[in-house]
C-alpha positions as CSV (number, residue, x, y, z in Angstrom):
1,X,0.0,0.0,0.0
2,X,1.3,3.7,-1.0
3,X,2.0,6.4,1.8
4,X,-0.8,8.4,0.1
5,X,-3.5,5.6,-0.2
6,X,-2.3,4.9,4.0
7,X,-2.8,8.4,4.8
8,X,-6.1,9.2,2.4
9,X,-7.6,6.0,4.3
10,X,-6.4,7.5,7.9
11,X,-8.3,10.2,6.8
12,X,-11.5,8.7,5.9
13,X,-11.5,6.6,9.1
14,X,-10.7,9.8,11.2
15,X,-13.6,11.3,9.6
16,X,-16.1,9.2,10.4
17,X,-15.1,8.3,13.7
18,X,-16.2,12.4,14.5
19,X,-19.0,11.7,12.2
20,X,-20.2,9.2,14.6
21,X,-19.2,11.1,18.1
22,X,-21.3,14.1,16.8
23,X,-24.6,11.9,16.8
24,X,-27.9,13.3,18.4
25,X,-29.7,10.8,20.6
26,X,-33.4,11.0,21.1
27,X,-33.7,10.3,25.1
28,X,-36.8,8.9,26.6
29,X,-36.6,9.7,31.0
30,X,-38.6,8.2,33.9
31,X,-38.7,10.2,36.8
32,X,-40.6,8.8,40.2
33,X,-41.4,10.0,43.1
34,X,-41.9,8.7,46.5
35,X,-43.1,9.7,49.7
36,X,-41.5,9.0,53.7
37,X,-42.5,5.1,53.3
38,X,-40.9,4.5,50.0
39,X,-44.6,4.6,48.7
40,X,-44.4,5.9,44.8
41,X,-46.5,9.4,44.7
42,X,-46.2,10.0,40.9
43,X,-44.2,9.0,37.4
44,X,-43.9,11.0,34.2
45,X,-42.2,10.4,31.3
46,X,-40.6,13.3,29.7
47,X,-39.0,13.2,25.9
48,X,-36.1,14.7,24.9
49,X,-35.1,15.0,21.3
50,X,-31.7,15.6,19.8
51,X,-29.5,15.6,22.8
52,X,-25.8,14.9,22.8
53,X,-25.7,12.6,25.7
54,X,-27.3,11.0,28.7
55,X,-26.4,13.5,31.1
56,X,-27.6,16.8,29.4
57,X,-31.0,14.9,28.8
58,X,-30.8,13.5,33.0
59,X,-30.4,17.2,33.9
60,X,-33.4,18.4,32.0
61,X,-35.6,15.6,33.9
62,X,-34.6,16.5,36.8
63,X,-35.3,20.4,36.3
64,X,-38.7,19.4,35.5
65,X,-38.9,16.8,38.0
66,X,-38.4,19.5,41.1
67,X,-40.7,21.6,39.2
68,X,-43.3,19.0,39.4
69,X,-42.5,17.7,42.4
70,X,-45.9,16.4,44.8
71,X,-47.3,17.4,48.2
72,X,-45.2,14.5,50.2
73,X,-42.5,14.0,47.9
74,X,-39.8,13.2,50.3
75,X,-37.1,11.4,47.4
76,X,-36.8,11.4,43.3
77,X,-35.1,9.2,40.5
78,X,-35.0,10.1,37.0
79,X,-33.6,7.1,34.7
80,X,-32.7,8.0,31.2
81,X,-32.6,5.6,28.3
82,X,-31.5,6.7,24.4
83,X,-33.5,5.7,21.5
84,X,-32.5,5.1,18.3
């Protein structure tokens, strides 16, 4: 193999190995909350489209989860999972 055809396929591999760290990730989150007893008060699901990773879309759900929060709510989880 040439030093030319080596480095034009090091470039082509380089390329689309930032190709595929730029991807967008639709994220669907669970957050639940639960009262003194461990007794679950409430769970949405929130949607979050295009986001770069897990923990940008976990930090939105839980901005809305303390927003949202119910009379009693003593603890919360919020469990993200990407979609394709």
């Amino acid at each position: 193999m040439s030093r030319a055809a080596f480095l034009g396929l090091g470039v082509c591999i380089g390329l689309l190995a930032s190709l595929a760290c730029d991807r967008k990730w639709d994220f669907e989150c669970t957050a639940v909350w639960v009262d003194r007893k461990g007794a679950e008060l409430s769970r949405e699901v929130y949607s979050y489209p295009q986001m770069a990773d897990e923990r940008g879309a976990t930090a939105r759900c839980e901005k809305e989860m303390l927003e949202a929060r119910p009379r009693g709510g003593k603890s919360a989880t919020c469990h993200c999972v990407g979609q394709d």
